[in-house]
PDB file of N, H, CA, C and O in Angstrom:
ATOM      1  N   UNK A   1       0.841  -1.188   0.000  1.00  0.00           N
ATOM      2  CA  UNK A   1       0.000   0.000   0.000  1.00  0.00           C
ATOM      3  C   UNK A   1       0.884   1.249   0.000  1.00  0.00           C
ATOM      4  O   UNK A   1       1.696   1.589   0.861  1.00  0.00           O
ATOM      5  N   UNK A   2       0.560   1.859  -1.136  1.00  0.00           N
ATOM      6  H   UNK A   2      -0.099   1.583  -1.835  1.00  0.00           H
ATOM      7  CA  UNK A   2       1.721   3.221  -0.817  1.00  0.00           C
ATOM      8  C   UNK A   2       0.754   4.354   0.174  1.00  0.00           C
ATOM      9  O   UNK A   2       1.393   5.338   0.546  1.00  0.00           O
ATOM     10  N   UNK A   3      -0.334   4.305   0.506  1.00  0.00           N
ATOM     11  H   UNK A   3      -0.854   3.506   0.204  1.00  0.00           H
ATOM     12  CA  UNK A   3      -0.577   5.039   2.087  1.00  0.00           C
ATOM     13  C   UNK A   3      -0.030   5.138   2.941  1.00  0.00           C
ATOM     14  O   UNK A   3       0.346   6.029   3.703  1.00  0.00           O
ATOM     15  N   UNK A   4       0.029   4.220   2.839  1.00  0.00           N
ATOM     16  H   UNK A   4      -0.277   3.496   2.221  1.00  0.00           H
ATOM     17  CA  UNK A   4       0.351   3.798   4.729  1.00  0.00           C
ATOM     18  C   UNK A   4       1.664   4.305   5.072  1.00  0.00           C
ATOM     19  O   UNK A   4       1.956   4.339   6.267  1.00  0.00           O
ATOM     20  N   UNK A   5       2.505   4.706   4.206  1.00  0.00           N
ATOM     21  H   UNK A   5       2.267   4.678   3.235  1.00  0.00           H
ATOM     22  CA  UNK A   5       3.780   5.184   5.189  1.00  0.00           C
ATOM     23  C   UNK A   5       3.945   6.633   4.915  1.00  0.00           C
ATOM     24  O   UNK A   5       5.009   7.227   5.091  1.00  0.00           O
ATOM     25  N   UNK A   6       2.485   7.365   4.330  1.00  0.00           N
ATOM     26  H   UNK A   6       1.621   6.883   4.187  1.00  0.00           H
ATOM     27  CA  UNK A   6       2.661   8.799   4.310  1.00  0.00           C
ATOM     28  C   UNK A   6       1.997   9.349   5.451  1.00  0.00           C
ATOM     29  O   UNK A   6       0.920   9.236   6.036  1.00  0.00           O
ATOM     30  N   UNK A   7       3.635  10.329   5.577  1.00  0.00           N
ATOM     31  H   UNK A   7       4.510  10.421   5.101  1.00  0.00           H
ATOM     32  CA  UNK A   7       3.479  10.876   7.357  1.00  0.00           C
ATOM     33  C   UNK A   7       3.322  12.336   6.866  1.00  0.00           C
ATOM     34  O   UNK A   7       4.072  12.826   6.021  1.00  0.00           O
ATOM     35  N   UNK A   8       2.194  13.066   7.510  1.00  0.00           N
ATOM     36  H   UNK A   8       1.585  12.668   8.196  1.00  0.00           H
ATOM     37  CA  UNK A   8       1.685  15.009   7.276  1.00  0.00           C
ATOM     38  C   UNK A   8       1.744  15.343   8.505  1.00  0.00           C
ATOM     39  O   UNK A   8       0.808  15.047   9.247  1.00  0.00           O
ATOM     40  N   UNK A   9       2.834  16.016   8.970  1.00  0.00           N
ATOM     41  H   UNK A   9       3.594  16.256   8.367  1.00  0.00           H
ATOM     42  CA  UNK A   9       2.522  16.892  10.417  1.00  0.00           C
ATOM     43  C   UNK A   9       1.260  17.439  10.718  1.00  0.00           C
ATOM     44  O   UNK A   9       0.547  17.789   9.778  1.00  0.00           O
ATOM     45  N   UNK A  10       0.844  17.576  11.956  1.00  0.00           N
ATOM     46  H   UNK A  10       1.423  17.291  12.720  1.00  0.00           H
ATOM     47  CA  UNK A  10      -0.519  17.976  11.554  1.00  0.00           C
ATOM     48  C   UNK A  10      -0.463  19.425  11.245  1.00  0.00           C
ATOM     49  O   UNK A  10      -1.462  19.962  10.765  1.00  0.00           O
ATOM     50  N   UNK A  11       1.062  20.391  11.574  1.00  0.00           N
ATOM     51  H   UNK A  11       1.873  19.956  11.964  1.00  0.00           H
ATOM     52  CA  UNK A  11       0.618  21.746  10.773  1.00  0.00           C
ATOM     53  C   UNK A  11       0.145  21.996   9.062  1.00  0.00           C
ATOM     54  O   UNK A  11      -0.820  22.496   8.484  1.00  0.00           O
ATOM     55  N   UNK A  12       1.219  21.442   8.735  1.00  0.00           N
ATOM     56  H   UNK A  12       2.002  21.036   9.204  1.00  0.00           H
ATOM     57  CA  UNK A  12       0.881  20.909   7.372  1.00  0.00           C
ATOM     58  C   UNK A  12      -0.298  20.288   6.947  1.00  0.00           C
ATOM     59  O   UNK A  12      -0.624  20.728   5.844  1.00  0.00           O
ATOM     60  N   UNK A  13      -1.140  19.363   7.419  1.00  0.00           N
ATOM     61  H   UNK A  13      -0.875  19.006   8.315  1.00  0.00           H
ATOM     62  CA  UNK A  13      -2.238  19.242   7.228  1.00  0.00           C
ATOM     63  C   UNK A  13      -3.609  19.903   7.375  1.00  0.00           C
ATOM     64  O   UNK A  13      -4.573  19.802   6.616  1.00  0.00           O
ATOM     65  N   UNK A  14      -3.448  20.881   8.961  1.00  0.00           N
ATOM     66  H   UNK A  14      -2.665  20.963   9.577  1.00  0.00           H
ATOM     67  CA  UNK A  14      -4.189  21.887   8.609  1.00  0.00           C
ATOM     68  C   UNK A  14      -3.873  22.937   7.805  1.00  0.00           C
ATOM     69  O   UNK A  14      -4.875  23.513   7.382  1.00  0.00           O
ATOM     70  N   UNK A  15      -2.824  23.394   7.439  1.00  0.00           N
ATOM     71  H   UNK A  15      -2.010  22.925   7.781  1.00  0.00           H
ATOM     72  CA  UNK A  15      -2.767  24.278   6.393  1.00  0.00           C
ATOM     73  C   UNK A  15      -3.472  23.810   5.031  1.00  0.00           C
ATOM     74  O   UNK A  15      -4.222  24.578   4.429  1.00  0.00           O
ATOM     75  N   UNK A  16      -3.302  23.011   4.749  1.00  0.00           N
ATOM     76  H   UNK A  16      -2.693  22.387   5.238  1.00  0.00           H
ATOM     77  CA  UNK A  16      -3.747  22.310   3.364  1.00  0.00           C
ATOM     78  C   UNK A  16      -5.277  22.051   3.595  1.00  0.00           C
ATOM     79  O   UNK A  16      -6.038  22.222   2.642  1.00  0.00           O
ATOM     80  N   UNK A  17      -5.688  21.713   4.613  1.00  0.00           N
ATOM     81  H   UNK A  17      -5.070  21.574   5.387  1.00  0.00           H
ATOM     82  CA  UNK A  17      -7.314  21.871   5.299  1.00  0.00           C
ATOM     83  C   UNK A  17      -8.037  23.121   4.918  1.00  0.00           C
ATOM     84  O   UNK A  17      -9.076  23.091   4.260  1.00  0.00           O
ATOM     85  N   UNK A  18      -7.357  24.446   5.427  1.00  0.00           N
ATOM     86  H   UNK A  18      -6.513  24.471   5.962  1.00  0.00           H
ATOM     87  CA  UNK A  18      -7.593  25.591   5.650  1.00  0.00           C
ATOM     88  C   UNK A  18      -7.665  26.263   4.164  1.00  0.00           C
ATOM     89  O   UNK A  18      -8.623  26.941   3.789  1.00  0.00           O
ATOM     90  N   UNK A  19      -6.480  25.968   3.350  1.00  0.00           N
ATOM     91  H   UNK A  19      -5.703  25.418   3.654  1.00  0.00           H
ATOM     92  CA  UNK A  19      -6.568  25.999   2.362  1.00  0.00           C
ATOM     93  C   UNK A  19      -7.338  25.766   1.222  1.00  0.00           C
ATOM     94  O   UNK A  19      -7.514  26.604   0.338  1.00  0.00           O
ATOM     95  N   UNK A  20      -7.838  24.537   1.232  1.00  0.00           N
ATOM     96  H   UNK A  20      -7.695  23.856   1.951  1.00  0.00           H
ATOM     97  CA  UNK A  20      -9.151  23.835   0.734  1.00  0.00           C
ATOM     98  C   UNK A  20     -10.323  24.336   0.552  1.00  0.00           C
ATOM     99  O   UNK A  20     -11.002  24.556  -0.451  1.00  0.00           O
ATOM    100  N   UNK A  21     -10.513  24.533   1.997  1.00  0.00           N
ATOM    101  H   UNK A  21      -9.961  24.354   2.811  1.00  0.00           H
ATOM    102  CA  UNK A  21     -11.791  25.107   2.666  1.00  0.00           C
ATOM    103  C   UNK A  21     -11.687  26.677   1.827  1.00  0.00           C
ATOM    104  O   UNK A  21     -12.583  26.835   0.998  1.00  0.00           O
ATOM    105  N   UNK A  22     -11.158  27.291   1.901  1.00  0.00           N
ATOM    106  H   UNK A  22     -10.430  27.164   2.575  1.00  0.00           H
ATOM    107  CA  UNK A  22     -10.968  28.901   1.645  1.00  0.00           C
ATOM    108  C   UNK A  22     -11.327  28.998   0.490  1.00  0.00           C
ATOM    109  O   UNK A  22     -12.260  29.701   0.102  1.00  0.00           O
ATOM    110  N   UNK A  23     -10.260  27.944  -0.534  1.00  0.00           N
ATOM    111  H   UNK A  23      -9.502  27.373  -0.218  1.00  0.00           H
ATOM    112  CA  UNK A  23     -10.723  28.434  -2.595  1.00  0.00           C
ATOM    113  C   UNK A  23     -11.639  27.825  -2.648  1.00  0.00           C
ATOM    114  O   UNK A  23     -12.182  28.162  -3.700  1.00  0.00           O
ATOM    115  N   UNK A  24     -12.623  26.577  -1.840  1.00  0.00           N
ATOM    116  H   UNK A  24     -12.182  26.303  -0.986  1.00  0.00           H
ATOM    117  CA  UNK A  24     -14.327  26.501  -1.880  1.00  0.00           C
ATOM    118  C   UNK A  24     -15.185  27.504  -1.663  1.00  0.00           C
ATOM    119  O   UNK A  24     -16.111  27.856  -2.394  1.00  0.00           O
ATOM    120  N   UNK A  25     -14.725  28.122  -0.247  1.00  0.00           N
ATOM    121  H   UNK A  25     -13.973  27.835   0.346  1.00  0.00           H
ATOM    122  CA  UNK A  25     -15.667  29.092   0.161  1.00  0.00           C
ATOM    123  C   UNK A  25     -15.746  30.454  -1.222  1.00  0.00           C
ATOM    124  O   UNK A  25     -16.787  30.892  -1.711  1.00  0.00           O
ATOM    125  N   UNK A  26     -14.299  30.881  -1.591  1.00  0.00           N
ATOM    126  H   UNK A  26     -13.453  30.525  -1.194  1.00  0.00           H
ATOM    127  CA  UNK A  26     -14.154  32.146  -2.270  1.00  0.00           C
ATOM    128  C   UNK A  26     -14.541  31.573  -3.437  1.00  0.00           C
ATOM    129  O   UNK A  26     -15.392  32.258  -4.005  1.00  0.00           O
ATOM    130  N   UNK A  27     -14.150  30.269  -4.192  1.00  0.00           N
ATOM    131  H   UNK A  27     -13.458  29.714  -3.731  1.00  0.00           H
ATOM    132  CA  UNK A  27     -15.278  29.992  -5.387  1.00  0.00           C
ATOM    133  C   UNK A  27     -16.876  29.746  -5.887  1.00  0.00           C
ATOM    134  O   UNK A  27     -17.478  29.693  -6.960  1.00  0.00           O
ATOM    135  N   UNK A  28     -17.206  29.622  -4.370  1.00  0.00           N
ATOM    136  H   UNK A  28     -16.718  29.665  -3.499  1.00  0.00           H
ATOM    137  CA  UNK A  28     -19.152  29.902  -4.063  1.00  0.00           C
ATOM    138  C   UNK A  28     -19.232  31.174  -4.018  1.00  0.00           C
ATOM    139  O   UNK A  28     -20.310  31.471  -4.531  1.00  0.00           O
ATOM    140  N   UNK A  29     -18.556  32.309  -3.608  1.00  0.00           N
ATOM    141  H   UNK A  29     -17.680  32.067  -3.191  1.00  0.00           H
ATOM    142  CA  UNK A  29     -19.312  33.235  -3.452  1.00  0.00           C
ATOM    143  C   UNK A  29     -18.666  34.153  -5.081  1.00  0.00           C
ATOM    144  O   UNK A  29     -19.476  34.934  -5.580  1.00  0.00           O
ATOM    145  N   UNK A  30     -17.590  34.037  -5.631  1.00  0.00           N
ATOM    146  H   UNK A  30     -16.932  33.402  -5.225  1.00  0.00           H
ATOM    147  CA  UNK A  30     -18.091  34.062  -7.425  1.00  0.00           C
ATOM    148  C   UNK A  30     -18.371  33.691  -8.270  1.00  0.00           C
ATOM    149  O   UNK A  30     -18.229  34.158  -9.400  1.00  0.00           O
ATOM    150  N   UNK A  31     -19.095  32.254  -7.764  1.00  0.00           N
ATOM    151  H   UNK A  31     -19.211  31.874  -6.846  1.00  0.00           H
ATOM    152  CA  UNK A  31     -19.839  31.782  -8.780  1.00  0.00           C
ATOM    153  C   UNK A  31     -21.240  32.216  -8.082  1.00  0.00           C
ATOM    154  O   UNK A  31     -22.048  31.451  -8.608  1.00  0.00           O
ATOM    155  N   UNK A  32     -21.826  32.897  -7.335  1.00  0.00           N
ATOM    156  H   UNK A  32     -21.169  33.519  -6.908  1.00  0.00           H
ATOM    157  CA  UNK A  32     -22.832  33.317  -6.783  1.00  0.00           C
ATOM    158  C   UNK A  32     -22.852  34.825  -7.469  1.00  0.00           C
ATOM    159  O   UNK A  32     -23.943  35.149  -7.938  1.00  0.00           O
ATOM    160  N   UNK A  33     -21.583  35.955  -7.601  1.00  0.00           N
ATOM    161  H   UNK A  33     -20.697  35.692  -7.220  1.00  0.00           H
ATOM    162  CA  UNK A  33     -21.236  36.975  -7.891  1.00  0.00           C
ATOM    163  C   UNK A  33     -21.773  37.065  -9.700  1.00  0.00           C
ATOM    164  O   UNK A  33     -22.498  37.916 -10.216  1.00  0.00           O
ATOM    165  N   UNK A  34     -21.035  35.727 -10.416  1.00  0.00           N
ATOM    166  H   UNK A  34     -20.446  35.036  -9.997  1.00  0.00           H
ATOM    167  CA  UNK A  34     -21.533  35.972 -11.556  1.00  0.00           C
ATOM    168  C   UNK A  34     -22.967  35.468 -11.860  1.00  0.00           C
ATOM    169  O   UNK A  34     -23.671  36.272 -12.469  1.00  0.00           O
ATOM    170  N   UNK A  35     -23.464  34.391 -11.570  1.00  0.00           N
ATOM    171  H   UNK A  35     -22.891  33.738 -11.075  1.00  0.00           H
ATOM    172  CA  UNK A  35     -24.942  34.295 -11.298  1.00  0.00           C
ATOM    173  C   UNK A  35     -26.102  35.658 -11.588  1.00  0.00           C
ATOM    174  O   UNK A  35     -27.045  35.882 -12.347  1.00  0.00           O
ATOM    175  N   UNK A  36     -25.461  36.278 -10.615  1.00  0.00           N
ATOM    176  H   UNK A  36     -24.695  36.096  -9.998  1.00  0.00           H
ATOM    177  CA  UNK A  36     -26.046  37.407  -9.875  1.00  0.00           C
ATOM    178  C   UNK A  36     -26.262  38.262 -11.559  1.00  0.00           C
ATOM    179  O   UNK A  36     -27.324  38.110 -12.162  1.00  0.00           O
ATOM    180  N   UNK A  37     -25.547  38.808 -11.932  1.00  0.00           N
ATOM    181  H   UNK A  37     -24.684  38.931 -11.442  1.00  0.00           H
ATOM    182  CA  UNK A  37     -25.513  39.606 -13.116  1.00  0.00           C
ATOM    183  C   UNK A  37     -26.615  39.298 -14.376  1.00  0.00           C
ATOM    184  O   UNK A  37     -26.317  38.386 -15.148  1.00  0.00           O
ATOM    185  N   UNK A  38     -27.568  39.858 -14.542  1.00  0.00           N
ATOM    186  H   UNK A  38     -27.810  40.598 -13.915  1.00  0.00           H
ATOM    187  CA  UNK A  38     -29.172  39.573 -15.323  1.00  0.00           C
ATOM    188  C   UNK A  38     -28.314  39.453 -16.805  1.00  0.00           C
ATOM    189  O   UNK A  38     -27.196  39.969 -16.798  1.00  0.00           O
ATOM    190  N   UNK A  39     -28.690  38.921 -17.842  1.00  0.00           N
ATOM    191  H   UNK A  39     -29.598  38.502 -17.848  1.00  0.00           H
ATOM    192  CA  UNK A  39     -28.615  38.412 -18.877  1.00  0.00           C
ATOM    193  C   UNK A  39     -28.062  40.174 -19.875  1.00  0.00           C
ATOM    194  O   UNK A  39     -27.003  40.457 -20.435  1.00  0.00           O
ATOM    195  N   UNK A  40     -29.215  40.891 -19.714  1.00  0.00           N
ATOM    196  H   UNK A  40     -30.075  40.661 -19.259  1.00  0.00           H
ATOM    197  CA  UNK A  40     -28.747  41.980 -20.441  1.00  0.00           C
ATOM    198  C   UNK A  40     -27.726  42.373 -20.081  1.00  0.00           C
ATOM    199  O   UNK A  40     -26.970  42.339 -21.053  1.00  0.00           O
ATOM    200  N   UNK A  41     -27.166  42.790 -19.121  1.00  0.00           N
ATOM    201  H   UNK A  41     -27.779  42.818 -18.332  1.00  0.00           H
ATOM    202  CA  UNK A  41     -25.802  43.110 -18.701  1.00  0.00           C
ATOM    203  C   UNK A  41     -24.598  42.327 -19.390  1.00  0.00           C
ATOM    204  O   UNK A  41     -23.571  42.894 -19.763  1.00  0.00           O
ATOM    205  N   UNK A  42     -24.804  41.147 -19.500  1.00  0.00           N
ATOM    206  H   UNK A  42     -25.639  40.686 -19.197  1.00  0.00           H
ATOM    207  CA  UNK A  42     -23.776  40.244 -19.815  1.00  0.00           C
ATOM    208  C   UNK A  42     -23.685  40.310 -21.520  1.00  0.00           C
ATOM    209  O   UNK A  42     -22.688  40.114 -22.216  1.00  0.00           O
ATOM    210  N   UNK A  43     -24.594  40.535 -21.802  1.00  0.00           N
ATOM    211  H   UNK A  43     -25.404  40.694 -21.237  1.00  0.00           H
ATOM    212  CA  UNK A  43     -25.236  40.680 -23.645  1.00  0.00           C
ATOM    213  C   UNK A  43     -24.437  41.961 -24.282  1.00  0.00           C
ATOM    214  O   UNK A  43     -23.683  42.010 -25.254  1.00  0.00           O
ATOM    215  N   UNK A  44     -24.905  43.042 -23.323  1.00  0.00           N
ATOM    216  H   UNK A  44     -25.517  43.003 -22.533  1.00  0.00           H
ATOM    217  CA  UNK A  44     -24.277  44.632 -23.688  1.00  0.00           C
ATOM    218  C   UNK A  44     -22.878  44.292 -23.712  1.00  0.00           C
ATOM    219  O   UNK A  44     -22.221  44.881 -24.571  1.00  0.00           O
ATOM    220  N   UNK A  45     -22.245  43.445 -22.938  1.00  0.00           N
ATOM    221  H   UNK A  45     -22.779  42.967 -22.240  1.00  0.00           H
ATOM    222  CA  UNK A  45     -20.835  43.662 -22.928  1.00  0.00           C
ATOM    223  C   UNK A  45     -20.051  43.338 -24.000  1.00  0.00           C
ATOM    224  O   UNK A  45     -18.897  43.737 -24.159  1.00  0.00           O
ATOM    225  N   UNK A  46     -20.855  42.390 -24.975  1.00  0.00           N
ATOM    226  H   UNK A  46     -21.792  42.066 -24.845  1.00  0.00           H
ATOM    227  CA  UNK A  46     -20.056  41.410 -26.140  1.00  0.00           C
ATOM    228  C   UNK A  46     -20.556  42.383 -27.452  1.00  0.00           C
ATOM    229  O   UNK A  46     -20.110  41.958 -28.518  1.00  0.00           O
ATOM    230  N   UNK A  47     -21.246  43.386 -27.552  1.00  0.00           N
ATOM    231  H   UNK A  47     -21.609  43.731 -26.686  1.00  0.00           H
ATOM    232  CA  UNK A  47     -21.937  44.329 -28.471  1.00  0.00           C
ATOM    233  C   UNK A  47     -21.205  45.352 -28.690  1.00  0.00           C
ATOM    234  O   UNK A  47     -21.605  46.250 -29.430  1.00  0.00           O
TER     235      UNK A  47
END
């Protein structure tokens, strides 16, 4: 099993936790950001 002998301090692992968590959270709230923007807006821009 190549698992089993991988060793992550646990700082290192919460960093990479924390990390995770963060570009989820900040990629919900712009994919919520562009959502948000009504169709005409997005139309005018390519005109």
């Amino acid at each position: 099993m190549a698992f089993t002998d991988l060793r992550i301090d646990p700082f290192s692992a919460a960093v990479v936790t924390i990390m995770i968590n963060s570009g989820a959270y900040i990629a919900e709230i712009t994919r919520g950001a562009v959502l948000s923007i009504h169709k005409g807006f997005s139309e005018a821009v390519w005109r």
